[in-house]
C-alpha positions as CSV (number, residue, x, y, z in Angstrom):
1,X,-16.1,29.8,3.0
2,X,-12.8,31.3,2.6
3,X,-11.1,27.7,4.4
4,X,-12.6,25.4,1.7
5,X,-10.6,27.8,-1.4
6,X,-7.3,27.2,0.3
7,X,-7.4,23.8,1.4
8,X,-5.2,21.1,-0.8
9,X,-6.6,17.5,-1.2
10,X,-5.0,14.9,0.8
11,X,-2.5,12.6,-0.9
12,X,-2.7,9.1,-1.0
13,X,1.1,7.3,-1.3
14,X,1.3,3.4,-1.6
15,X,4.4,1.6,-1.4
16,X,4.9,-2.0,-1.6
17,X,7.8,-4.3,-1.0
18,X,8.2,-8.1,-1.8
19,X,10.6,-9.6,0.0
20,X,12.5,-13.1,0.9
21,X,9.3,-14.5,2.1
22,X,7.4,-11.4,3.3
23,X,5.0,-9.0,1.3
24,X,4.8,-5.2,2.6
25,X,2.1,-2.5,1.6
26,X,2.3,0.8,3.4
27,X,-0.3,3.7,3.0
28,X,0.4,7.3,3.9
29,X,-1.8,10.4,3.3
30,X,0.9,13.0,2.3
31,X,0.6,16.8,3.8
32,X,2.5,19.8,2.9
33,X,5.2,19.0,5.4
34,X,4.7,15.6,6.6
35,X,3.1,12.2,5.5
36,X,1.1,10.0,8.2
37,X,0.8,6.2,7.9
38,X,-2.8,5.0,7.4
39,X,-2.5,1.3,7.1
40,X,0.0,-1.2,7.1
41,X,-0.6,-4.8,5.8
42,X,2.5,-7.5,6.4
43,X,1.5,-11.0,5.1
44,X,3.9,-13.7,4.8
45,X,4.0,-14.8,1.3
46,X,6.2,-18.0,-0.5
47,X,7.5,-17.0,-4.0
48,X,9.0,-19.5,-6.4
49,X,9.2,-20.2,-9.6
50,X,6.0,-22.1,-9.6
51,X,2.5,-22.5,-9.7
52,X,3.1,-20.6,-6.4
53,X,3.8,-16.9,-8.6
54,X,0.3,-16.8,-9.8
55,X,-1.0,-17.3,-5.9
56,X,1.0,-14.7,-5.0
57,X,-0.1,-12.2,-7.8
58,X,-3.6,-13.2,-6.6
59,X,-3.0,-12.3,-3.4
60,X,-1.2,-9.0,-3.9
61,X,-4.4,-8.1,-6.1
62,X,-7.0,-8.8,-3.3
63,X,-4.6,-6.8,-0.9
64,X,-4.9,-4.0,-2.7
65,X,-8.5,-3.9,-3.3
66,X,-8.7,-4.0,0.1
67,X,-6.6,-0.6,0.2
């Protein structure tokens, strides 16, 4: 009984990077003194100044409801 009043909730931490061609979404759960990598998504993506931008932004969206 005493465990549950001193336990902290876990930390979720989402980072994501859009690079020359590549999109990168990490997720850590963050501890007190360390963070551990849940999931890692690496999709290769093309971004222009197109019709191709609103692909992209759809595709990062479904990504991350997948998260």
């Amino acid at each position: 009984m005493m465990e549950s009043l001193f336990r902290r909730k876990k930390e979720i931490i989402t980072a994501l990077e859009i690079g020359s061609g590549w999109l990168k979404i990490v997720q850590a759960e963050s501890f007190a003194k360390s963070r551990k990598i849940k999931k890692i998504i690496v999709e290769e993506i093309a971004i222009s100044r197109s019709s191709q931008d609103e692909k992209a932004s759809e595709r990062i969206k479904n990504l991350f409801k997948g998260l």
